[in-house]
C-alpha positions as YAML, in Angstrom:
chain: A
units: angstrom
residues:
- id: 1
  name: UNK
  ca: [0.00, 0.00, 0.00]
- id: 2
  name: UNK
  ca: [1.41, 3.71, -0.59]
- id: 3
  name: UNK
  ca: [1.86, 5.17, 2.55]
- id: 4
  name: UNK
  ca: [1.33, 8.64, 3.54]
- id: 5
  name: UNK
  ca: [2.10, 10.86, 6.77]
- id: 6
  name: UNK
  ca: [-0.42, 12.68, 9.47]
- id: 7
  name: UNK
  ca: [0.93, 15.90, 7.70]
- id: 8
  name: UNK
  ca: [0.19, 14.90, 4.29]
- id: 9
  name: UNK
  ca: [-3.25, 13.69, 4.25]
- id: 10
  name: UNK
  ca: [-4.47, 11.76, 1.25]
- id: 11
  name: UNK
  ca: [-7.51, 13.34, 0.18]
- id: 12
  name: UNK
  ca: [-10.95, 12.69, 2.28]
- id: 13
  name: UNK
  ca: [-8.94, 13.38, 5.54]
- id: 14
  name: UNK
  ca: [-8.87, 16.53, 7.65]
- id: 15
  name: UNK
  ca: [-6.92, 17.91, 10.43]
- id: 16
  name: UNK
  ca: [-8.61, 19.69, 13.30]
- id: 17
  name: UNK
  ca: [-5.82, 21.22, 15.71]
- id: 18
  name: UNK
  ca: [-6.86, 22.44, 18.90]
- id: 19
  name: UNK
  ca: [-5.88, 25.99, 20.53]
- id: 20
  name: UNK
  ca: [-4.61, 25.90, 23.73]
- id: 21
  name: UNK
  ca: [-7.83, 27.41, 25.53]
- id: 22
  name: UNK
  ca: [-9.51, 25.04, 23.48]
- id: 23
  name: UNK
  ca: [-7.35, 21.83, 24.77]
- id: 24
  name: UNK
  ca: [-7.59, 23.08, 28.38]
- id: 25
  name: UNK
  ca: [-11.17, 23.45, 28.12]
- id: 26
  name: UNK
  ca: [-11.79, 19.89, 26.79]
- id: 27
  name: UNK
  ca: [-8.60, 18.57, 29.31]
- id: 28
  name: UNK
  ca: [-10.94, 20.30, 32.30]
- id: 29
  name: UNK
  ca: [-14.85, 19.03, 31.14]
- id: 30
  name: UNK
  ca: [-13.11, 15.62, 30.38]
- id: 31
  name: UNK
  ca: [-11.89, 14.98, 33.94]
- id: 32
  name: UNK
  ca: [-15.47, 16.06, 35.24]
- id: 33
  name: UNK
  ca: [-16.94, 13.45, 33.03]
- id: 34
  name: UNK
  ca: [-14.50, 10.80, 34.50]
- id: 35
  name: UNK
  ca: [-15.14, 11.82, 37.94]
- id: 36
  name: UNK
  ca: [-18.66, 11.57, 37.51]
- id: 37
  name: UNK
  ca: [-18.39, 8.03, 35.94]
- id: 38
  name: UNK
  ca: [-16.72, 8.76, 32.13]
- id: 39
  name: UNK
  ca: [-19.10, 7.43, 28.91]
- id: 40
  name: UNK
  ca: [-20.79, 4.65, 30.86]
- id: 41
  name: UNK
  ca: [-23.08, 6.59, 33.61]
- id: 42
  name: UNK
  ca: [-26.09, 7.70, 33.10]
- id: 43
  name: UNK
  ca: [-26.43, 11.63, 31.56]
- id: 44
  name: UNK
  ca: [-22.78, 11.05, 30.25]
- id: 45
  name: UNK
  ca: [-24.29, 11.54, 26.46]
- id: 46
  name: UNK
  ca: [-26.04, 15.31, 27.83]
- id: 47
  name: UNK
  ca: [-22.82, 16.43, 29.61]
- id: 48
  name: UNK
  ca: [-20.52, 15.65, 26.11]
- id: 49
  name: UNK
  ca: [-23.03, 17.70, 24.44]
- id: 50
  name: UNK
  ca: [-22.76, 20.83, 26.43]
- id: 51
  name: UNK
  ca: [-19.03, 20.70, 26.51]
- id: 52
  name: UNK
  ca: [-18.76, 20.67, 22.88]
- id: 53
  name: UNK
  ca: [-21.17, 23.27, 22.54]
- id: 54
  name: UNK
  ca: [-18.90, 25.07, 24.24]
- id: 55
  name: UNK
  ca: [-16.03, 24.37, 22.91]
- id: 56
  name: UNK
  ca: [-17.55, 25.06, 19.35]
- id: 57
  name: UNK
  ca: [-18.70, 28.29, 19.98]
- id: 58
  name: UNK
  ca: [-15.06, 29.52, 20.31]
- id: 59
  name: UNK
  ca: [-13.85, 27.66, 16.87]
- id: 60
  name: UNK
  ca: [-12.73, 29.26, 14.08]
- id: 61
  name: UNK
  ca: [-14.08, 28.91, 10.49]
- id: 62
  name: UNK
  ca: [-11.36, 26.27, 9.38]
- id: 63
  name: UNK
  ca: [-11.94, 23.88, 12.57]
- id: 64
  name: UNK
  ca: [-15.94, 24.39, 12.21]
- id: 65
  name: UNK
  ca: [-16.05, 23.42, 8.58]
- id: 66
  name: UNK
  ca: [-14.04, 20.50, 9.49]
- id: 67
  name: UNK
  ca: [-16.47, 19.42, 11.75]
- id: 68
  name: UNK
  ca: [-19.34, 19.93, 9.96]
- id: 69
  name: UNK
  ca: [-18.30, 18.35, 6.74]
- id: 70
  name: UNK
  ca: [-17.59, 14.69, 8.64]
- id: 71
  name: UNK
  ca: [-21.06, 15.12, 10.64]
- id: 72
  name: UNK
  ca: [-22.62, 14.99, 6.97]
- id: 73
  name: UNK
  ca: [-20.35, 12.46, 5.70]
- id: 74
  name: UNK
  ca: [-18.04, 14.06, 3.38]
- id: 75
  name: UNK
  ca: [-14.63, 12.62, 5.29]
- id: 76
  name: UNK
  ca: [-13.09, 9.49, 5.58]
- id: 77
  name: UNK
  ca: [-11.43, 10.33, 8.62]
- id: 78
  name: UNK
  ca: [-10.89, 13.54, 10.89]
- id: 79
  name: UNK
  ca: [-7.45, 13.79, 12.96]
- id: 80
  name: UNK
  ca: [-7.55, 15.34, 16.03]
- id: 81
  name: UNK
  ca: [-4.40, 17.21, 16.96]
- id: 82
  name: UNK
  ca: [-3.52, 19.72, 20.16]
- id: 83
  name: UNK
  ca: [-4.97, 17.82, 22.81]
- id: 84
  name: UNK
  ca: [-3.25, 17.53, 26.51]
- id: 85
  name: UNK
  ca: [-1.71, 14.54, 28.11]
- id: 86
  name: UNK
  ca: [-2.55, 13.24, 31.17]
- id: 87
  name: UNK
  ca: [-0.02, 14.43, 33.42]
- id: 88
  name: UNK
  ca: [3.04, 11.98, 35.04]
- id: 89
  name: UNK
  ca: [1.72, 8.84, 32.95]
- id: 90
  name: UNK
  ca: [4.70, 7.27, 31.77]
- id: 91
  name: UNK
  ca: [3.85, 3.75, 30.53]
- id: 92
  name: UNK
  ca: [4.32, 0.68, 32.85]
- id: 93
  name: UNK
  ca: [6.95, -1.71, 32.76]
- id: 94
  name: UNK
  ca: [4.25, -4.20, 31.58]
- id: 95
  name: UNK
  ca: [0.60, -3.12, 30.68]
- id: 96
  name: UNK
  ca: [-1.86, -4.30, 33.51]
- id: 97
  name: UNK
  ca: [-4.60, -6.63, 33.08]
- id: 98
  name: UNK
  ca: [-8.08, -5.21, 31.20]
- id: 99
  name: UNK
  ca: [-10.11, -5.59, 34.34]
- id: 100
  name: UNK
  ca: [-7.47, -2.49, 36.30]
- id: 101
  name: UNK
  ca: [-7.65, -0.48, 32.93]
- id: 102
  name: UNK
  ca: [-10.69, -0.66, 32.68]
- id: 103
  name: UNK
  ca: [-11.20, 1.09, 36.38]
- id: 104
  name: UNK
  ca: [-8.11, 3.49, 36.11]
- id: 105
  name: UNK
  ca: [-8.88, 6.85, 35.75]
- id: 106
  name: UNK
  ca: [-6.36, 7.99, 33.09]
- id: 107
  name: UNK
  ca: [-8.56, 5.72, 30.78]
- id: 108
  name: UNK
  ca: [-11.99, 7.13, 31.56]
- id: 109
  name: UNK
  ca: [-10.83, 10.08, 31.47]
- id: 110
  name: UNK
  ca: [-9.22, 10.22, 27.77]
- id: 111
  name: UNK
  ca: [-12.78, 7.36, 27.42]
- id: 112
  name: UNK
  ca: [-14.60, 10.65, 28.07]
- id: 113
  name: UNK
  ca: [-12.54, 13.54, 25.90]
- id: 114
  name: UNK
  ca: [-13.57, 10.53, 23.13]
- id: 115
  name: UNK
  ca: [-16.94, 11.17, 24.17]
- id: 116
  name: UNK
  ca: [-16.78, 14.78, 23.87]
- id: 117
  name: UNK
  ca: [-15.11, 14.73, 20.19]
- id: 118
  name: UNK
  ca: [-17.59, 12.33, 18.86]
- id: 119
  name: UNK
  ca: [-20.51, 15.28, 19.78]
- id: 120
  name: UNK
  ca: [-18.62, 17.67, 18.05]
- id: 121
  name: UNK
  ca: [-19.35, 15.89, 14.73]
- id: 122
  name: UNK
  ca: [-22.86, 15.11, 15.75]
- id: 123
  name: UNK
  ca: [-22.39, 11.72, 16.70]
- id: 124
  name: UNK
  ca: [-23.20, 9.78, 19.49]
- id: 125
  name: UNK
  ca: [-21.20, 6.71, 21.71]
- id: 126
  name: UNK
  ca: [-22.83, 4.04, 22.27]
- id: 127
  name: UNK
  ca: [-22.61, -0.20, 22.61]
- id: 128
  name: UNK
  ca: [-23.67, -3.11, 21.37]
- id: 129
  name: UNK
  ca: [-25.54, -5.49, 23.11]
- id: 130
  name: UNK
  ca: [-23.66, -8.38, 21.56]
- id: 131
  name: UNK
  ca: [-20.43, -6.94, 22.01]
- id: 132
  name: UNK
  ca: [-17.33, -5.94, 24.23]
- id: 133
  name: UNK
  ca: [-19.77, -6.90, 27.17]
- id: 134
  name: UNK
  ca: [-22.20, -4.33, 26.47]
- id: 135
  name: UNK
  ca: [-19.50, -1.34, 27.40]
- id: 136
  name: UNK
  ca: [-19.24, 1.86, 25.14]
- id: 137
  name: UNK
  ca: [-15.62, 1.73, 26.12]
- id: 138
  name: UNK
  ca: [-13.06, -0.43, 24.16]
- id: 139
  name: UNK
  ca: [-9.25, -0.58, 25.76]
- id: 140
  name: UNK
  ca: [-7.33, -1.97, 22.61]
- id: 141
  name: UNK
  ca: [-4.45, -3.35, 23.18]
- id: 142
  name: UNK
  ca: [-2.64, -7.27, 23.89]
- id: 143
  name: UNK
  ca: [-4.25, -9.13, 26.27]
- id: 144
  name: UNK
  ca: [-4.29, -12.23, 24.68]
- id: 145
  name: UNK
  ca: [-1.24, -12.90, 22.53]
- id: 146
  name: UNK
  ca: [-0.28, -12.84, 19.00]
- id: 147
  name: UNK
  ca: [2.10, -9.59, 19.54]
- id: 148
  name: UNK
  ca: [5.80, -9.33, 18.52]
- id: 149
  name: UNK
  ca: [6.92, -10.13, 22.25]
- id: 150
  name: UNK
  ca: [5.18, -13.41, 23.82]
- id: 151
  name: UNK
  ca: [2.74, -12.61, 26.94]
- id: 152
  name: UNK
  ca: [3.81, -14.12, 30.43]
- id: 153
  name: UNK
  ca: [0.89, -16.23, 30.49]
- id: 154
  name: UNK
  ca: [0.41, -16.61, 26.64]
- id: 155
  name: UNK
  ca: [-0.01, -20.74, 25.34]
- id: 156
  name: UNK
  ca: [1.32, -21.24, 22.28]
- id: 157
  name: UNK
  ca: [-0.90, -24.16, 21.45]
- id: 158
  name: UNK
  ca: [-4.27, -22.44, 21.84]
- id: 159
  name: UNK
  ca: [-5.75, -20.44, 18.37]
- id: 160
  name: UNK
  ca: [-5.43, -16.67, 18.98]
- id: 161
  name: UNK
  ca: [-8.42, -14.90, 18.19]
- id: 162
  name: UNK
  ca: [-8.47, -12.20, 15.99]
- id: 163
  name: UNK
  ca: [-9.51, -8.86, 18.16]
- id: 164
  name: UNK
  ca: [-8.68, -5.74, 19.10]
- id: 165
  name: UNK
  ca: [-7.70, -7.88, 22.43]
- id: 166
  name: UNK
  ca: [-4.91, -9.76, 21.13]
- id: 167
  name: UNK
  ca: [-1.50, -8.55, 19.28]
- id: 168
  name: UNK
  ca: [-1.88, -9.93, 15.87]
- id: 169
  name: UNK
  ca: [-2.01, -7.97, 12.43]
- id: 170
  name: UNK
  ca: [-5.66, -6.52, 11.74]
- id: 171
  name: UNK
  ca: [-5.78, -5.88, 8.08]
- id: 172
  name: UNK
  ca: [-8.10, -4.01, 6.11]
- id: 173
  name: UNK
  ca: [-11.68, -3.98, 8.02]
- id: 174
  name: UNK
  ca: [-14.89, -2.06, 8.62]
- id: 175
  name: UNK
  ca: [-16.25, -2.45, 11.91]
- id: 176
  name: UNK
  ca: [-18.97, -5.23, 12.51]
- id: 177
  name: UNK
  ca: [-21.59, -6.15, 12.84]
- id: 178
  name: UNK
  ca: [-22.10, -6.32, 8.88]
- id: 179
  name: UNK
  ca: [-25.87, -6.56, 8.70]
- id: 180
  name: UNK
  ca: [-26.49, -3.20, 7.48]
- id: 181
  name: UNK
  ca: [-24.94, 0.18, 7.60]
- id: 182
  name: UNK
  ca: [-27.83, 2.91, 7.95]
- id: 183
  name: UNK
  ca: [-31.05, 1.57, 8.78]
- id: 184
  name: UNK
  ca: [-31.53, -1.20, 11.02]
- id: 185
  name: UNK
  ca: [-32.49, -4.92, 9.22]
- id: 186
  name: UNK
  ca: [-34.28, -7.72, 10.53]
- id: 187
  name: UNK
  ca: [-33.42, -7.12, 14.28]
- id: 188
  name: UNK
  ca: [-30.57, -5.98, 13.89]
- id: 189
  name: UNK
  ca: [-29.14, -2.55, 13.96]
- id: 190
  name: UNK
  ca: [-26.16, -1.26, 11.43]
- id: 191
  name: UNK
  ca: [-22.40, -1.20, 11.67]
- id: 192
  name: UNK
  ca: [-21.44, 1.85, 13.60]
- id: 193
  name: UNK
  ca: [-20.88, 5.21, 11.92]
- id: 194
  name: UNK
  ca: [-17.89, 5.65, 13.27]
- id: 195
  name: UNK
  ca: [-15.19, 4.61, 15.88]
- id: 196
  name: UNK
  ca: [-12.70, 7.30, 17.76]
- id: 197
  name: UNK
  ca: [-9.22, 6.15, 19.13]
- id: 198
  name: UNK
  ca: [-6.81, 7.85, 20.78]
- id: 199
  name: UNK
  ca: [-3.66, 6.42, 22.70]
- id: 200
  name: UNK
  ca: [-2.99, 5.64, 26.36]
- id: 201
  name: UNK
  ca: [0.50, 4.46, 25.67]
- id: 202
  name: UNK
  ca: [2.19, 3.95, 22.35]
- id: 203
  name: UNK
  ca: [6.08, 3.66, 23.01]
- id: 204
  name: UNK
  ca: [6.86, 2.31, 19.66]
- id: 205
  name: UNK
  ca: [5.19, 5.10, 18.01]
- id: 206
  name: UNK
  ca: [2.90, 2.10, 16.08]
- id: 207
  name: UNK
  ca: [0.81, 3.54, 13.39]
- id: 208
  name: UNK
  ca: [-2.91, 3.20, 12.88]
- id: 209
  name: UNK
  ca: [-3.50, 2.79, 9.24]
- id: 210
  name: UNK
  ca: [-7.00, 4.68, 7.42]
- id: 211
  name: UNK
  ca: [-7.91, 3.60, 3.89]
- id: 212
  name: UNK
  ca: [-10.35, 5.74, 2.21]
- id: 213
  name: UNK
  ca: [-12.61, 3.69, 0.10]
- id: 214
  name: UNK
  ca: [-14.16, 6.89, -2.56]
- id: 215
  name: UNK
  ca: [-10.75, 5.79, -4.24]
- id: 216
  name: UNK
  ca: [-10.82, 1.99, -4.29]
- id: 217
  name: UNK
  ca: [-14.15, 2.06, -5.56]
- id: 218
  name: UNK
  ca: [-13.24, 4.91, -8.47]
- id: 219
  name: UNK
  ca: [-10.65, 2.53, -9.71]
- id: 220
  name: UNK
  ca: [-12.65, -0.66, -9.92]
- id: 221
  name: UNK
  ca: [-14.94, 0.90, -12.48]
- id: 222
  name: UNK
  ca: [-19.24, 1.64, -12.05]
- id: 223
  name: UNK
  ca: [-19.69, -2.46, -13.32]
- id: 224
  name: UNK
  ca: [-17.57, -3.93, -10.47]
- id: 225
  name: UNK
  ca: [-18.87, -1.11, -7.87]
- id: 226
  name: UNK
  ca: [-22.17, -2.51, -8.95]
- id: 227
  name: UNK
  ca: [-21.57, -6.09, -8.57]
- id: 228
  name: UNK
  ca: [-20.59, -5.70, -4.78]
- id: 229
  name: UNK
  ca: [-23.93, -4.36, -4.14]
- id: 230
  name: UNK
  ca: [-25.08, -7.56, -4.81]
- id: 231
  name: UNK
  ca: [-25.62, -10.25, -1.77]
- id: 232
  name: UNK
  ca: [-23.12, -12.32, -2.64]
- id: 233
  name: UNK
  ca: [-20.81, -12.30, 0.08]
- id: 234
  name: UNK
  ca: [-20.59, -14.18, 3.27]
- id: 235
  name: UNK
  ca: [-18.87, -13.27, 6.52]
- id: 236
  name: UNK
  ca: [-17.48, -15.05, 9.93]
- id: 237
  name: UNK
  ca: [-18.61, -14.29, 13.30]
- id: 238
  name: UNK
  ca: [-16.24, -11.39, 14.98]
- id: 239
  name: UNK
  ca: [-13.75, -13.02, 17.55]
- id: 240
  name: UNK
  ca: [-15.16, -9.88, 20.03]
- id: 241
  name: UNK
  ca: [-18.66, -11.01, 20.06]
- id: 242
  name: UNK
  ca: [-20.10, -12.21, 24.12]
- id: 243
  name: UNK
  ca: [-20.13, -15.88, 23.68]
- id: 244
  name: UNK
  ca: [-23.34, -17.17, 22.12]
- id: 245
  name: UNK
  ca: [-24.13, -14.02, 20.90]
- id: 246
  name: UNK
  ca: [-23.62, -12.56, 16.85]
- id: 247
  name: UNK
  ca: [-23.03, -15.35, 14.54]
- id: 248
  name: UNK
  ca: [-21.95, -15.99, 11.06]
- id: 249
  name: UNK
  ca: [-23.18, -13.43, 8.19]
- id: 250
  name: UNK
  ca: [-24.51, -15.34, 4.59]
- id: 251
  name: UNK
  ca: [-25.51, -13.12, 1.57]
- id: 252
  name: UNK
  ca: [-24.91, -9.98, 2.38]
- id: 253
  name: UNK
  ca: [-23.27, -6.68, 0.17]
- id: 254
  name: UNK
  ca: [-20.13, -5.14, 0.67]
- id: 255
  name: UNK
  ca: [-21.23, -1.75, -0.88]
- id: 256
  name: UNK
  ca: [-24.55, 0.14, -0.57]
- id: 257
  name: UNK
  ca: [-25.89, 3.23, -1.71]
- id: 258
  name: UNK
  ca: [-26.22, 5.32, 1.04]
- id: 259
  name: UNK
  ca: [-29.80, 7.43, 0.89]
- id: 260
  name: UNK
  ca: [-27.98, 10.80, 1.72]
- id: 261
  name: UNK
  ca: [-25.95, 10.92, -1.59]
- id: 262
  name: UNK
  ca: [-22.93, 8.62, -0.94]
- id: 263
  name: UNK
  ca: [-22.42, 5.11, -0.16]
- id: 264
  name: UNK
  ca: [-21.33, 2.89, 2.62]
- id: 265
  name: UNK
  ca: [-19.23, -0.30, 3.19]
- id: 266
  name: UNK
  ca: [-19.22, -3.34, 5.18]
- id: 267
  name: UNK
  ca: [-15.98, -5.30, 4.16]
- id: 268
  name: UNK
  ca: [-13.07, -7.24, 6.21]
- id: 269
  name: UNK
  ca: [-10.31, -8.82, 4.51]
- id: 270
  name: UNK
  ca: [-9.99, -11.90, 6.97]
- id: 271
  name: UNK
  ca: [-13.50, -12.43, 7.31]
- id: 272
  name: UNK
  ca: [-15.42, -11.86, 4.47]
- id: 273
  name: UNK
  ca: [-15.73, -14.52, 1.50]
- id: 274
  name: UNK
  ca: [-17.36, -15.20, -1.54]
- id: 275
  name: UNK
  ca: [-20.82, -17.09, -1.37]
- id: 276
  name: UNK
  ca: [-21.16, -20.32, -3.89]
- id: 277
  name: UNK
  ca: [-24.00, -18.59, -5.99]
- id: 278
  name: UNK
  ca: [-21.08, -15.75, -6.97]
- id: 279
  name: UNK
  ca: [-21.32, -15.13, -10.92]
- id: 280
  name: UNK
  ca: [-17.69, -14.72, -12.98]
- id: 281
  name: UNK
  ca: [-18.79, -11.04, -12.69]
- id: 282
  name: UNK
  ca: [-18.72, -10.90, -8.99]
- id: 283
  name: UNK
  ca: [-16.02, -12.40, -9.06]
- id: 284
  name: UNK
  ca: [-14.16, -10.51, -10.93]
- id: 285
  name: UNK
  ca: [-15.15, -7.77, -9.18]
- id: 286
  name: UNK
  ca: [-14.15, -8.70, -5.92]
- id: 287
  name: UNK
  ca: [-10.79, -9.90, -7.41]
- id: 288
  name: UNK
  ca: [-10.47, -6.24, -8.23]
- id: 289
  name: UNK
  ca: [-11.45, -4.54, -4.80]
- id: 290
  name: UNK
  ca: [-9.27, -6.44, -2.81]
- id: 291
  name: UNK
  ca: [-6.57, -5.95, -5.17]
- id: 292
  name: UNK
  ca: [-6.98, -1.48, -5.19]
- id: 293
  name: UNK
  ca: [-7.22, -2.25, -1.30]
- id: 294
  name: UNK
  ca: [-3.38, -3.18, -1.70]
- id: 295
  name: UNK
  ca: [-2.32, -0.67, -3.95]
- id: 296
  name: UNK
  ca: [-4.41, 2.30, -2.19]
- id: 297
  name: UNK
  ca: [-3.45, 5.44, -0.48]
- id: 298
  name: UNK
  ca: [-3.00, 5.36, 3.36]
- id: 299
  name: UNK
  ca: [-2.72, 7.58, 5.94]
- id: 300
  name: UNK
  ca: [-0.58, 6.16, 8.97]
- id: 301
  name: UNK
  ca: [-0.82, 7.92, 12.22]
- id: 302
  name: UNK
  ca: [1.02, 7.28, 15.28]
- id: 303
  name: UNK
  ca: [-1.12, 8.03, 17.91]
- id: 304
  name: UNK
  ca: [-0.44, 9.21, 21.52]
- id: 305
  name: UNK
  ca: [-2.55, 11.32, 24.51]
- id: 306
  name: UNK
  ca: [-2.07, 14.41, 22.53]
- id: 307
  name: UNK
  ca: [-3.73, 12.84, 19.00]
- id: 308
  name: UNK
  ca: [-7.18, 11.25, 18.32]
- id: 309
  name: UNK
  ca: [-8.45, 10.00, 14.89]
- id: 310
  name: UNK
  ca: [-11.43, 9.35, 13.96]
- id: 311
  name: UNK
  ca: [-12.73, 7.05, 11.41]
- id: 312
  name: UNK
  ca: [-16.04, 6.76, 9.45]
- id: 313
  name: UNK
  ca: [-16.99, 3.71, 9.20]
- id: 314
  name: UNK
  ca: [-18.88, 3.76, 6.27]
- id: 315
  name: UNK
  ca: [-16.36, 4.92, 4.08]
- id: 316
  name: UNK
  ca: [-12.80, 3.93, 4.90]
- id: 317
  name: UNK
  ca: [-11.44, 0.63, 5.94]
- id: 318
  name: UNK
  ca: [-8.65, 1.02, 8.81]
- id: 319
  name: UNK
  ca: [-5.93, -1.80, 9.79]
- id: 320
  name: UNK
  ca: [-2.91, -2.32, 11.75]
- id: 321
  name: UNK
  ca: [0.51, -4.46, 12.37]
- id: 322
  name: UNK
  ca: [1.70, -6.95, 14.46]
- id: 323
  name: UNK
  ca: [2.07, -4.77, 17.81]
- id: 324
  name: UNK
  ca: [5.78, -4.84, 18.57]
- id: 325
  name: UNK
  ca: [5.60, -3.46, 21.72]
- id: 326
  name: UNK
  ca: [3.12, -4.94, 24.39]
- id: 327
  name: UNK
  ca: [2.38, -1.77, 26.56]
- id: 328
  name: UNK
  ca: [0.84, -0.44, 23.33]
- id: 329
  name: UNK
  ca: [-2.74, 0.67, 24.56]
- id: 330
  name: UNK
  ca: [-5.79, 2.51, 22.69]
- id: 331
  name: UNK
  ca: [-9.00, 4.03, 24.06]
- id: 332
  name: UNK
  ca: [-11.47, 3.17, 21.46]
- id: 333
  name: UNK
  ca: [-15.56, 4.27, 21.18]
- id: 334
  name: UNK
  ca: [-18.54, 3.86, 18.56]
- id: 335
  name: UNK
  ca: [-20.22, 6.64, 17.18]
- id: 336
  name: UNK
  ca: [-23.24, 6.46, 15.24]
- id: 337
  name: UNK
  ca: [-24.19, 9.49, 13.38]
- id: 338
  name: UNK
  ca: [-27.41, 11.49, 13.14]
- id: 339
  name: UNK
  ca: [-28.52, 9.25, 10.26]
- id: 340
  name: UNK
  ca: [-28.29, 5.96, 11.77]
- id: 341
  name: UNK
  ca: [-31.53, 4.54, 12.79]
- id: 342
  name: UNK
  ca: [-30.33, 1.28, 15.48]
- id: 343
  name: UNK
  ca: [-32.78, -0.94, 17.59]
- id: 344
  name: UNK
  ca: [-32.57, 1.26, 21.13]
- id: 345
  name: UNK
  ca: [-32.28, -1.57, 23.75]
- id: 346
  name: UNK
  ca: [-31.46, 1.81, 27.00]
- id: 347
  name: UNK
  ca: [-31.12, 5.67, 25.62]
- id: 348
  name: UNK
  ca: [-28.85, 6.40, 28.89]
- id: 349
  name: UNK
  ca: [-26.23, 5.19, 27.86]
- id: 350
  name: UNK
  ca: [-27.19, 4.21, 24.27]
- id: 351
  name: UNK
  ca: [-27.05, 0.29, 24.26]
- id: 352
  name: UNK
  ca: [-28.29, -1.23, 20.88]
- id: 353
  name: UNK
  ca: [-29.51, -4.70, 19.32]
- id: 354
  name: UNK
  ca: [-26.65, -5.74, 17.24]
...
């Protein structure tokens, strides 16, 4: 894949830097939101509203038409740039197990600034019933193997799954479930809009990879754009799914048209597969789309406490390597946009019906 840098963006992708009454603002309504229980307790979704009302009411032209032109869509991805660190966090000697991250402050607190970002594109966090155990927040890092360095308690003998849990490579993927992207479909509700990481630790300076998919599907041509409209695909369950919950996708689309003007896709490169009723011409066409995939433009950010990118969903595929170094850890939330219409399960927090 051609590779680019955070500084020079392939096209679809904006930069939003912060001022620094802007970043102590959002550093200060942040740490209130993760004293008062971070994206998880009840109101959370009200309080991220007010703070980036505002914080927007003190942006300037640039940073608002950034904003507004990924809350209708028109991005791929939005970096986020300016942002305070949590103060006197160096990163461990070994990263601690999910169950202390998941109650240590540092992470609810950059969990909540997550929160806040997502409202200032419109969107809102929220979880999936089926997924991550029902929390809005996702710590991503190796907790169950498959990195460059072995865990302690890691067995080589037992099949690694493939998650945002474990160390291995993730390559090019929207995020599941792959139902539907928009509008929810027989009981269950679409893909998310979009996802927002930022970085806890990152010593290794690992990149996050974003593909934008306007150019992949340009260079496949209108016929083979067509033909992966077509429910001919089938997908395995996701590795991150609650046991006994999700389950294998059969014929299914990797590209719809999306009802306000653009389109959206559902695709992962180590879970998706042709289905046996296929014709030559979807085929061919899916021959093709993986193969731009390889060959596309990339941006490849290294993210830390002071960066956070985030990624629609329905129009740009994301992946990373083999994490070298194990302490490597991301705060990671769903969005869904104004658009999406999911299957409300609780409004306070917003848990859905995957």
């Amino acid at each position: 894949m051609k590779q680019n840098t955070q500084c020079e963006k392939p096209i679809e992708i904006e930069v939003l830097t912060f001022t620094d009454m802007q970043a102590k603002w959002l550093e200060s309504s942040a740490i209130e939101m993760a004293r008062a229980g971070g994206p998880q307790s009840a109101g959370s979704t009200s309080i991220a509203g007010c703070c980036a009302a505002c914080i927007e009411a003190n942006f300037t032209a640039q940073q608002a038409h950034a904003c507004h032109l990924y809350a209708r869509g028109g991005l791929s991805a939005l970096v986020f740039q300016g942002l305070l660190a949590p103060t006197d966090d160096v990163p461990p000697t070994t990263l601690p197990s999910l169950h202390e991250l998941e109650e240590d402050f540092h992470c609810m607190h950059l969990a909540s600034r997550n929160q806040i970002l997502l409202k200032l594109v419109q969107h809102t966090a929220f979880a999936y019933d089926i997924d991550n155990k029902g929390k809005i927040v996702r710590l991503v890092g190796n907790f169950k193997g498959g990195g460059k360095e072995k865990l302690s308690h890691e067995d080589c003998a037992q099949r690694i799954e493939l998650s945002s849990h474990a160390g291995l490579r993730l390559g090019p993927h929207t995020e599941a479930p792959y139902h539907c992207s928009i509008n929810a479909v027989n009981g269950h509700s679409p893909a998310p809009s979009a996802l927002i990481l930022t970085a806890r630790w990152n010593p290794e300076n690992q990149p996050t990879c974003v593909i934008p998919a306007g150019q992949v599907i340009s260079k496949i041509g209108a016929l083979s754009a067509l033909a992966l409209t077509s429910n001919s695909f089938n997908y395995s369950r996701s590795d991150s799914f609650i046991t006994e919950k999700g389950e294998d996708g059969v014929d299914v689309s990797i590209l719809c048209f999306d009802e306000n003007g653009s389109f959206a896709l559902r695709y992962n490169a180590y879970r998706f597969s042709l289905n046996e009723r296929a014709s030559d011409s979807v085929k061919v066409a899916f021959s093709r789309f993986r193969e731009e995939i390889e060959h596309a433009e990339m941006l490849k950010i290294s993210l830390q406490p002071t960066t956070a990118l985030l990624i629609n969903n329905c129009r740009a595929l994301h992946c990373r390597d083999v994490i070298e170094d194990n302490r490597r850890l991301l705060v990671r939330l769903f969005g869904y946009s104004r658009f999406a219409t999911p299957i409300v399960l609780n409004n306070d927090p917003l848990l859905v019906q995957g």
